[in-house]
TIBA-97477 format. One record per atom (N, C-alpha, C): atom name; residue in three letters; x, y, z; residue number from 0. Coordinates in steps of 0.02 Angstrom, whole numbers, always signed. Layout:
atom; type; east; north; up; seq
CA; ala; X; Y; Z; NUM
...
***
This chain:
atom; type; east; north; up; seq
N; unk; +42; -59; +0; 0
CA; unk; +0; +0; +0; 0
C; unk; +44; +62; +0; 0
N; unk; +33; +104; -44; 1
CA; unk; +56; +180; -50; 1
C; unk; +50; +207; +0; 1
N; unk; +116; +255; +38; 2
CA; unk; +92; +304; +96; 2
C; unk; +68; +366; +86; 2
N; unk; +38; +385; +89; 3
CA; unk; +26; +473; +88; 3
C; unk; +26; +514; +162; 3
N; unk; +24; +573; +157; 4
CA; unk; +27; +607; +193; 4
C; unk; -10; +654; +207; 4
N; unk; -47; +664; +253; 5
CA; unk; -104; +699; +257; 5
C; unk; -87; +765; +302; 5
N; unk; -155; +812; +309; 6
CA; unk; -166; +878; +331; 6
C; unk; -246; +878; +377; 6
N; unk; -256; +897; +445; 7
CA; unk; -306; +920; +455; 7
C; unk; -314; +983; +498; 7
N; unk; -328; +1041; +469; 8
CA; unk; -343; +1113; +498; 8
C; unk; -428; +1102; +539; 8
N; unk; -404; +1149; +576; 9
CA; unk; -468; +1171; +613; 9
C; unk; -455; +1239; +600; 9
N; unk; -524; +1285; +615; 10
CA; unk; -553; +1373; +595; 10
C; unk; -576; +1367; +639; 10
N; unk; -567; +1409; +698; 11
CA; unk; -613; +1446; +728; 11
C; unk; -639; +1502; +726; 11
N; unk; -718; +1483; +679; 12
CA; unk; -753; +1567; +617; 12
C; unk; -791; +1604; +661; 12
N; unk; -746; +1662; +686; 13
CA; unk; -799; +1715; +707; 13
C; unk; -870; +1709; +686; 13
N; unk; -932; +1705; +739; 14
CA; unk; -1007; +1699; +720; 14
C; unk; -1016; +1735; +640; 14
N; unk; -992; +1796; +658; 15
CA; unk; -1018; +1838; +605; 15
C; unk; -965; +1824; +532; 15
N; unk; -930; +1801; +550; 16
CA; unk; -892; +1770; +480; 16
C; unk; -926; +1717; +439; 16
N; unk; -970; +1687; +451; 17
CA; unk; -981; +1619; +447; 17
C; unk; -973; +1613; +350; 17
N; unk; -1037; +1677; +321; 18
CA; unk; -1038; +1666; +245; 18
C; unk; -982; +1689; +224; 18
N; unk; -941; +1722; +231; 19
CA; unk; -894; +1747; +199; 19
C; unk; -834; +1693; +205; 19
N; unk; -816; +1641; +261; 20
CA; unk; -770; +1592; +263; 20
C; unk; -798; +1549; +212; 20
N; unk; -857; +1514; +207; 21
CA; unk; -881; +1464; +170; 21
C; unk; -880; +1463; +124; 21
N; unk; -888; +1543; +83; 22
CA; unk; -866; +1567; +22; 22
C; unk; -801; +1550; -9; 22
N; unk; -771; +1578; +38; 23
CA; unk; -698; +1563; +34; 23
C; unk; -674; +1500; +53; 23
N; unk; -697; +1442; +77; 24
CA; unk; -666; +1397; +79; 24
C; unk; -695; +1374; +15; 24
N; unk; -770; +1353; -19; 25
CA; unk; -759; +1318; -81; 25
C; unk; -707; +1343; -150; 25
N; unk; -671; +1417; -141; 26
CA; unk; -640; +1453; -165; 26
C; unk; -561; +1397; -167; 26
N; unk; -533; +1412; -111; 27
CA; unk; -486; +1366; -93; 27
C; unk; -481; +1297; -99; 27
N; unk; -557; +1274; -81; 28
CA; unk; -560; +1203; -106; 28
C; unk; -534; +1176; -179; 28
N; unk; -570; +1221; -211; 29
CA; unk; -553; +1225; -289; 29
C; unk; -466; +1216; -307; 29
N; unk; -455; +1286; -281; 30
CA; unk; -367; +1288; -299; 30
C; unk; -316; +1227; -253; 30
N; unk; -350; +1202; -194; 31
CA; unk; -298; +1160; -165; 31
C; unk; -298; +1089; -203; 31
N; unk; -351; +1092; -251; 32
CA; unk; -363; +1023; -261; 32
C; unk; -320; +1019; -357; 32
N; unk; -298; +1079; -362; 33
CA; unk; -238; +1076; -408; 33
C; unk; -169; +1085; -414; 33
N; unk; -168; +1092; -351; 34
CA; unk; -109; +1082; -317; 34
C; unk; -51; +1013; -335; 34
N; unk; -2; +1011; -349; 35
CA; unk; +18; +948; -379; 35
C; unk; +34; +905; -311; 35
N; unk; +35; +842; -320; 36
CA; unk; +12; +801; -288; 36
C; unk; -43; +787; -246; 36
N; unk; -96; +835; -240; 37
CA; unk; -158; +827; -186; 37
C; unk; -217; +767; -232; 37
N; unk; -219; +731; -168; 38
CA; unk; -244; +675; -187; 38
C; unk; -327; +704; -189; 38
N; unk; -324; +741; -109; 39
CA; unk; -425; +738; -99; 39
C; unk; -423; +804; -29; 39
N; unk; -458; +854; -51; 40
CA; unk; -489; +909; -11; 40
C; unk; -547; +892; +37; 40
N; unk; -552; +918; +67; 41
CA; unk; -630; +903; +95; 41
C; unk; -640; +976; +161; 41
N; unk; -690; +1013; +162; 42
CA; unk; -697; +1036; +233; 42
C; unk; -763; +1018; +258; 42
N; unk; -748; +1032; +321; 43
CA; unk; -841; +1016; +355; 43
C; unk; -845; +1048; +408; 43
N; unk; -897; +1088; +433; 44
CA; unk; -938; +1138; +486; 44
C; unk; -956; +1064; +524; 44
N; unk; -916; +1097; +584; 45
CA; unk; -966; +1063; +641; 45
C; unk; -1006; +1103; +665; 45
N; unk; -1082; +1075; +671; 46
CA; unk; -1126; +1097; +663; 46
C; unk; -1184; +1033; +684; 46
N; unk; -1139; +992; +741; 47
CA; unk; -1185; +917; +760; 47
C; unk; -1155; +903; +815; 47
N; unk; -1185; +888; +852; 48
CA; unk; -1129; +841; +925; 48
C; unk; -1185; +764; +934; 48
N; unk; -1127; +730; +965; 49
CA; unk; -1171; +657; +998; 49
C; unk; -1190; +670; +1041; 49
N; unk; -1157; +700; +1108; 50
CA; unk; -1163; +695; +1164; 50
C; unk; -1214; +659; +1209; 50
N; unk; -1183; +606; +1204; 51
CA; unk; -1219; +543; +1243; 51
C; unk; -1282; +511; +1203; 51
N; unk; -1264; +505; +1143; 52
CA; unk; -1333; +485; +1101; 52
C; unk; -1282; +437; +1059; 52
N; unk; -1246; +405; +1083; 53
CA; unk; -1190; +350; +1035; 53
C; unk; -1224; +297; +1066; 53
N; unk; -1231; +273; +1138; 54
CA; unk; -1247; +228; +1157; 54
C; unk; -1332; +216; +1152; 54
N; unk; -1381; +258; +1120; 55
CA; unk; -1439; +240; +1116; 55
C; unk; -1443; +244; +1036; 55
N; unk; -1389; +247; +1012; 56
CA; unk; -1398; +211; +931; 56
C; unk; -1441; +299; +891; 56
N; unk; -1453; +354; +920; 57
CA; unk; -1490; +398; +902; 57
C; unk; -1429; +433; +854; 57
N; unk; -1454; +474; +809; 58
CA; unk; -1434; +534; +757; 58
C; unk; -1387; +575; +799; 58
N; unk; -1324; +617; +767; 59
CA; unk; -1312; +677; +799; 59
C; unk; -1361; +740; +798; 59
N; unk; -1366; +757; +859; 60
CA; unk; -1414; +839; +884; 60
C; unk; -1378; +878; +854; 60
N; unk; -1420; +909; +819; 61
CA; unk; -1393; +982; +784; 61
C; unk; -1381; +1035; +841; 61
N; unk; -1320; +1092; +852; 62
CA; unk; -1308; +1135; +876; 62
C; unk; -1363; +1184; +858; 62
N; unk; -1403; +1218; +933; 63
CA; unk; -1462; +1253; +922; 63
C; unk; -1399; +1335; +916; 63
N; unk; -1354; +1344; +960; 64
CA; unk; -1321; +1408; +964; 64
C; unk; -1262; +1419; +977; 64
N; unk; -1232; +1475; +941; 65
CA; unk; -1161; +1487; +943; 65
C; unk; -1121; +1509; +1003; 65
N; unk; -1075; +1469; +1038; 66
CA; unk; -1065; +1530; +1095; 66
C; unk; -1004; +1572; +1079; 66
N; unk; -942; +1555; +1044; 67
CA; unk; -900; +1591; +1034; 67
C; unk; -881; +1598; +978; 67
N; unk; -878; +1547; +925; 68
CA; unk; -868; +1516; +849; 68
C; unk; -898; +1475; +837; 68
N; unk; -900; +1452; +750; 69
CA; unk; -914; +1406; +735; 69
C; unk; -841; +1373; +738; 69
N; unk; -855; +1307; +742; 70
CA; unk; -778; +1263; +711; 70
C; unk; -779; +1228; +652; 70
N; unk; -737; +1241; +606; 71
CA; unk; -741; +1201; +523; 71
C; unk; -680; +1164; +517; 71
N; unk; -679; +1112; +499; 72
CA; unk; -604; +1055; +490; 72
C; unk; -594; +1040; +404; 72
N; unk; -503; +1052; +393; 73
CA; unk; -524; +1029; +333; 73
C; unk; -474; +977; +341; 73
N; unk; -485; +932; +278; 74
CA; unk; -444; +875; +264; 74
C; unk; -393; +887; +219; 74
N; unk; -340; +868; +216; 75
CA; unk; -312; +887; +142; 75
C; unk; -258; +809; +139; 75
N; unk; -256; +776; +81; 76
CA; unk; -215; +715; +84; 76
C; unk; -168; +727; +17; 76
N; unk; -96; +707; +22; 77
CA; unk; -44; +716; -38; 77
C; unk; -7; +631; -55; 77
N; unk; +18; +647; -102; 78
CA; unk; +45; +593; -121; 78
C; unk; +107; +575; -82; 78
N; unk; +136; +650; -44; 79
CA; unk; +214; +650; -13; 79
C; unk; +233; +697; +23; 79
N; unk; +279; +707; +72; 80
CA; unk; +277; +776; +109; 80
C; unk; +297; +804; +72; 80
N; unk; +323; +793; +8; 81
CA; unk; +381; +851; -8; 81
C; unk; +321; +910; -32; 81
N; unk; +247; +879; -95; 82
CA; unk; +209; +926; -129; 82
C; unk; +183; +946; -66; 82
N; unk; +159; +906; -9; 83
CA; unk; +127; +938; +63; 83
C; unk; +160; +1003; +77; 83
N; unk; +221; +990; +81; 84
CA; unk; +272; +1062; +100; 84
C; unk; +261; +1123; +60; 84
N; unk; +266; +1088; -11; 85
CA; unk; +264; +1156; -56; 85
C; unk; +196; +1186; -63; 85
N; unk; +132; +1147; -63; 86
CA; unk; +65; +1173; -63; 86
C; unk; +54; +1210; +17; 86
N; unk; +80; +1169; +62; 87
CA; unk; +74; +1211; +113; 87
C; unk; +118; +1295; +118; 87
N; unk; +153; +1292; +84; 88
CA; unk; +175; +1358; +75; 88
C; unk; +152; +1396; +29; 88
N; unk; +137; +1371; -31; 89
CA; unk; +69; +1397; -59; 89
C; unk; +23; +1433; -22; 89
N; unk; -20; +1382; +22; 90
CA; unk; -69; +1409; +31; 90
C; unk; -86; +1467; +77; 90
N; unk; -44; +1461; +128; 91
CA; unk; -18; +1533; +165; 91
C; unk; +1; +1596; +118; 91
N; unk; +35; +1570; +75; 92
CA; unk; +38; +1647; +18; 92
C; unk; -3; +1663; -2; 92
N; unk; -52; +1621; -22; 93
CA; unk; -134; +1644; -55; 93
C; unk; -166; +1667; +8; 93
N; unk; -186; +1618; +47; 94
CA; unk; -243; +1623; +107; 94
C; unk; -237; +1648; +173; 94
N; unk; -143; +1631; +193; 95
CA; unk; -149; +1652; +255; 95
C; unk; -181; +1705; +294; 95
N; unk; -177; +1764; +273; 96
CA; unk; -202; +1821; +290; 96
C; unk; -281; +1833; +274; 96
N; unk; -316; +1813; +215; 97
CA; unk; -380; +1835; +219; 97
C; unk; -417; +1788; +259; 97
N; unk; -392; +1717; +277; 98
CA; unk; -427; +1665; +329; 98
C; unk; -427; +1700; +391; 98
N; unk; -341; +1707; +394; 99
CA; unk; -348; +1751; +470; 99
C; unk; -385; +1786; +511; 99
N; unk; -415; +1850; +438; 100
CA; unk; -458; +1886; +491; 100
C; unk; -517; +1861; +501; 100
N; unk; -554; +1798; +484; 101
CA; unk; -622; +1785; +488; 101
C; unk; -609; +1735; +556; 101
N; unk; -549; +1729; +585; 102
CA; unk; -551; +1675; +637; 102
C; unk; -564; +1720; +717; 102
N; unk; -565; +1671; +749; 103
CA; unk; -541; +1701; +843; 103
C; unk; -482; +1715; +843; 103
N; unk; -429; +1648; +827; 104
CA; unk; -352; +1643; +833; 104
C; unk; -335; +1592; +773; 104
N; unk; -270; +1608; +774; 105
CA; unk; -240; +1564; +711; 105
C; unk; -254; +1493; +705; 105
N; unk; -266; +1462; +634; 106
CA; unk; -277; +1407; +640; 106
C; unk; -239; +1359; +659; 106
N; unk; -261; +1294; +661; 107
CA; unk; -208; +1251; +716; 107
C; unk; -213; +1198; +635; 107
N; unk; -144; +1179; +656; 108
CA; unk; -134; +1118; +576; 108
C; unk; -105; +1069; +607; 108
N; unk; -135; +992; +606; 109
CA; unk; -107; +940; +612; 109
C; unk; -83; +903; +557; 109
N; unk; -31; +880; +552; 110
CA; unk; -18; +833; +495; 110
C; unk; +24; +764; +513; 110
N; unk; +36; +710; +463; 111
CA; unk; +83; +660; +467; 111
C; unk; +40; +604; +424; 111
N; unk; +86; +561; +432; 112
CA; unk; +81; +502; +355; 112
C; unk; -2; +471; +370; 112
N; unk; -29; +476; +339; 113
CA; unk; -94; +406; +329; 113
C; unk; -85; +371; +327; 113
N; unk; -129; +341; +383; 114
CA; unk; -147; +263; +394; 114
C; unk; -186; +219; +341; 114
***
């Protein structure tokens, strides 16, 4: 099996940011996903919790209200660190700054090889 190397960001979107990030993330979605080596993009709004509804087999409860942000995660998977490196520097040249201001605080980036 091939290794790749993956990416997952979290946003924490100021309430009042919400349309203007979403905008801008299918924006980015677009360009990260021509990025050379990117295998597969993805973001997603949380916007559901279990909380204690795993063990009665029930749906996630939709979040009725915001208290400080929304939180949005994205995925990003490469063929290798090396295009990971270079798209990740990419994408700070394009995005860093206009993501910035729609957050609380800077985003947090996890990465390392896929399982």
């Amino acid at each position: 099996m091939a290794e790749t190397f993956s990416e997952v960001k979290l946003f924490q979107v100021k309430p009042d940011k919400l349309k203007e990030f979403e905008e801008l993330a299918v924006t980015m979605k677009r360009e990260q996903e021509k990025r050379p080596g990117s295998l597969s993009v993805g973001y997603m709004k949380r916007f559901y919790t279990m909380d204690g509804r795993i063990e009665e087999g029930l749906p996630p409860r939709e979040l009725t209200r915001i208290v400080k942000c929304v939180k949005y995660f994205s995925f990003w998977e490469f063929d290798s660190k090396e295009n990971y490196g270079k798209a990740t520097r990419w994408f700070f040249r394009e995005y860093g700054k206009s993501v910035t201001k729609l957050l609380i605080m800077p985003f947090d980036i996890n990465c390392g090889d896929s399982i």
